[in-house]
C-alpha positions in Angstrom: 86.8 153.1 130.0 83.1 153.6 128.9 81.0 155.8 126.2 78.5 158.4 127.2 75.7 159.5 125.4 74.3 162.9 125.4 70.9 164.0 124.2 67.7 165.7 124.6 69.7 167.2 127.4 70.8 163.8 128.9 74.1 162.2 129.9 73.8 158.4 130.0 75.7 155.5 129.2 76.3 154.2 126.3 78.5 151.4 126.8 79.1 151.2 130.3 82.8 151.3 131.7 85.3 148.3 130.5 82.0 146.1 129.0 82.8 144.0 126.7 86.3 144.4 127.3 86.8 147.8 126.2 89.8 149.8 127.8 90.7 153.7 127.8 88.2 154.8 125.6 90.3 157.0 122.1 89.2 157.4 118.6 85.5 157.5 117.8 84.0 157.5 114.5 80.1 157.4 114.4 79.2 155.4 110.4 75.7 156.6 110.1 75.3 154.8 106.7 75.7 151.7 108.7 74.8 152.6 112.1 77.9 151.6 113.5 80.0 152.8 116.5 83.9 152.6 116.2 86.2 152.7 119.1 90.1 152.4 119.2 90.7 151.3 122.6 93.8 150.7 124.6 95.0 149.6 127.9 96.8 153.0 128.4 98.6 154.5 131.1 95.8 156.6 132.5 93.4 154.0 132.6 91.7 153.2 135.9 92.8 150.5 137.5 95.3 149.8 135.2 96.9 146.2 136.0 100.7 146.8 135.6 102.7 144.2 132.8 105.2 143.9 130.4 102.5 144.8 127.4 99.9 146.3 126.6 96.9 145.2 124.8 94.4 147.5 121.7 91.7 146.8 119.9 89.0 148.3 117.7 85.6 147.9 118.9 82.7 148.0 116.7 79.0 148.8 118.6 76.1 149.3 117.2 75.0 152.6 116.8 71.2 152.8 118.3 71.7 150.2 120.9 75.2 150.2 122.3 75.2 146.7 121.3 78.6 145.0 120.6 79.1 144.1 117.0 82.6 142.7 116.5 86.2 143.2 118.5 89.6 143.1 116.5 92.5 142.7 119.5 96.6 143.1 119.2 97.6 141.6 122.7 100.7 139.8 121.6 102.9 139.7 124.9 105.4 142.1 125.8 103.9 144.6 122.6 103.1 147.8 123.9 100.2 148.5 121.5 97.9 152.0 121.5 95.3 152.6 119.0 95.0 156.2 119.0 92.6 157.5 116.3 90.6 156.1 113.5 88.6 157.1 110.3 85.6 155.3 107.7 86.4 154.9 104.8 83.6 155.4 101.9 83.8 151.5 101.3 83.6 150.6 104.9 86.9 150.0 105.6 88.8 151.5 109.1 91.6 152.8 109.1 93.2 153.6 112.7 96.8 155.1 114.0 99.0 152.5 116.1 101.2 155.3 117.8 103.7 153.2 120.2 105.7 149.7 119.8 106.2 149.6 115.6 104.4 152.9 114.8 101.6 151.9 111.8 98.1 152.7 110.5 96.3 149.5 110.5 93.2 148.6 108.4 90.0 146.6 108.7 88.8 145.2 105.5 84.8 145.7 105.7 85.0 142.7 102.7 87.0 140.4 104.8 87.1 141.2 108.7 90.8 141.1 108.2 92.6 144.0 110.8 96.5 144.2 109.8 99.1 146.8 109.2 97.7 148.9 106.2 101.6 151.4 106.3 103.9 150.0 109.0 105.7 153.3 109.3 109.5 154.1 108.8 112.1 156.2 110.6 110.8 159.3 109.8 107.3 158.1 110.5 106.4 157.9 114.3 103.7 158.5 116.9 101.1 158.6 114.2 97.9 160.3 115.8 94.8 162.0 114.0 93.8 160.6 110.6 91.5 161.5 108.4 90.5 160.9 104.6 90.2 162.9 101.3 86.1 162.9 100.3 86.8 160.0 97.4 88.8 157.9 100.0 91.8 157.6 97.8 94.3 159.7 100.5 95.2 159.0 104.2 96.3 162.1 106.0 97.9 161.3 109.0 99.2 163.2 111.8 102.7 161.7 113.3 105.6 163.6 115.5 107.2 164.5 112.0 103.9 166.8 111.0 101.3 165.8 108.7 101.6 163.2 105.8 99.4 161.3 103.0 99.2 158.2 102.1 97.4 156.6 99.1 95.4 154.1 99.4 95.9 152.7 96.1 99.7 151.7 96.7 100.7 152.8 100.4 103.2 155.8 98.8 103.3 158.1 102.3 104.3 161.5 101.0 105.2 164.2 103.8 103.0 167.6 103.4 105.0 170.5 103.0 104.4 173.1 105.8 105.0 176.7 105.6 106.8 178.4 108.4 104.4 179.9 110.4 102.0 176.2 110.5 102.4 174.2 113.4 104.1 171.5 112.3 103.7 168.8 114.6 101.8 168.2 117.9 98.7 168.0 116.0 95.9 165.3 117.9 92.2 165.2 116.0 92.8 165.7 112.4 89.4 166.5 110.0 89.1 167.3 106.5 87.2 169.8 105.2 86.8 172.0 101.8 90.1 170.7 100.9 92.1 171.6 103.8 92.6 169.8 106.8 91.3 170.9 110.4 93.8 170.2 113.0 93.3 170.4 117.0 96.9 171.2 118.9 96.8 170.3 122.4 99.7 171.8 123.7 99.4 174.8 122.2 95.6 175.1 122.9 94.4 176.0 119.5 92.6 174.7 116.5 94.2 175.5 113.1 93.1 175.0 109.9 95.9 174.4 106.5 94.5 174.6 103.3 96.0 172.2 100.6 97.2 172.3 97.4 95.3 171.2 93.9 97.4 167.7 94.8 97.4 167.7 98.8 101.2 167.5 99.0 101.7 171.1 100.6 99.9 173.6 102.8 99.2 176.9 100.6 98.1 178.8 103.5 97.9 178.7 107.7 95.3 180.1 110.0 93.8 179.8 113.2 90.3 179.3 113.9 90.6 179.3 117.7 93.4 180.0 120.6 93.8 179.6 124.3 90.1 179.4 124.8 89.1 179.7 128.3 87.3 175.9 128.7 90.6 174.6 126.7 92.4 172.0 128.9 94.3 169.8 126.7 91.8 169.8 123.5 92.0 166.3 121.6 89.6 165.5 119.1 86.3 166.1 118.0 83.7 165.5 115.3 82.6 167.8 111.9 79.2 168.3 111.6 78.4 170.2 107.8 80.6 173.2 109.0 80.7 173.2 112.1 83.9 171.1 114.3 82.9 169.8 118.0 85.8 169.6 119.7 86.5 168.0 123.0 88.1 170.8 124.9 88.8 169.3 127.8 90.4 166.6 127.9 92.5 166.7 131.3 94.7 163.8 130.5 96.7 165.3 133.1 94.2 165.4 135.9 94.8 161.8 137.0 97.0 160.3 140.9 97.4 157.2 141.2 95.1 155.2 139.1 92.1 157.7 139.6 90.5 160.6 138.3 91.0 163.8 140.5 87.5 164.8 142.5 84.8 166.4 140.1 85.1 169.9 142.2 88.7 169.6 141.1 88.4 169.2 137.5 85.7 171.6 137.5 88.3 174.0 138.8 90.3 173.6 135.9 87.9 175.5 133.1 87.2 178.9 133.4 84.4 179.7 131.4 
């Protein structure tokens, strides 16, 4: 339930755990333009000290991006909701768009004009567990991650259109979720891998597969990461599994775990 910084060689903290009411600690998005932080937080499973209930509460968090500072909290706690914010992405304009996998699966949106935070798609049958998201370079397409695969959504009038996938992609189990030179980066946990799809001229289908890396040995259940020009970060290890009852195994433990 915190945010660590690392540089010049040092670990600190940023935000320090569950200030300011943060929770499990998800989706980060770093808007230099604005040096501001963005967080989807959730009360999830694998929190510590997780107090049981009928519920569970979300929220997006917005810090500031030099200080740690808090800037502005947007919370879904109605009772008996079992909410999770999972992933987010900036939008050119501001805007944040973030993935609301459990109770009514959705992508919500905060207006940068207006502060409002409300359901931007609220999902459909065929649309659930929506995960990574990430947005075309003019901002006018959503691509979203969700149990199904990978679909778009326009921003312009909410249209979700499923991407065709060829058969040798990876359809679905897909966490972070990046765009790049008109394909989309895609981090598999289970499967341990990082896979890129190029697109089409209109985004709607997957022209060609590949896989940029597999079963590395410091991969324990890889999540998300961050692009950087060319190059994708990518948290490798995640150990969402390395968790008893309501704690974090011992460091030797989780150490154990990466063979590198």
């Amino acid at each position: 339930g915190k945010i660590v910084r690392y540089r010049d060689g040092n670990a600190e903290d940023f935000v320090p755990a569950r200030a300011h009411g943060l929770w499990m600690v998800n989706g980060m998005k770093a808007d230099a333009e604005r040096r501001a932080l963005w967080v989807a937080s959730s009360a999830g499973d694998n929190l510590v000290d997780k107090v049981p209930g009928p519920g569970q509460p979300a929220g997006l968090f917005r810090f500031d991006l030099d200080t740690g500072e808090p800037e502005g909290r947007w919370l879904l706690d109605d009772a008996d909701t079992v909410h999770f914010l999972n992933d987010l992405v900036v939008a050119p304009n501001g805007d944040v768009y973030v993935t609301h996998m459990f109770d009514k699966a959705a992508v919500y949106r905060l207006e940068a004009a207006t502060g409002t935070f409300s359901p931007f798609y609220k999902g459909d049958a065929d649309f659930s567990h929506p995960n990574g998201i990430t947005l075309d370079p003019a901002g006018e397409n959503l691509f979203v991650a969700h149990r199904g695969g990978i679909s778009k959504i326009s921003i312009n009038d909410r249209e979700r259109c499923p991407i065709e996938l060829p058969d040798h992609a990876l359809p679905s189990g897909i966490d972070g979720l990046y765009w790049h030179r008109s394909a989309l980066v895609a981090v598999h946990p289970g499967a341990a891998a990082v896979r890129r799809y190029e697109l089409s001229v209109t985004g709607e289908r997957v022209v060609s597969a590949s896989t940029l890396e597999a079963d590395h040995p410091a991969f324990h259940i890889p999540t998300t990461g961050v692009l950087v020009d060319d190059s994708l970060f990518v948290m490798a290890n995640s150990q969402f599994d390395a968790f008893e009852d309501g704690e974090l195994w011992p460091l030797e433990r989780l150490l154990s775990l990466i063979h590198i």
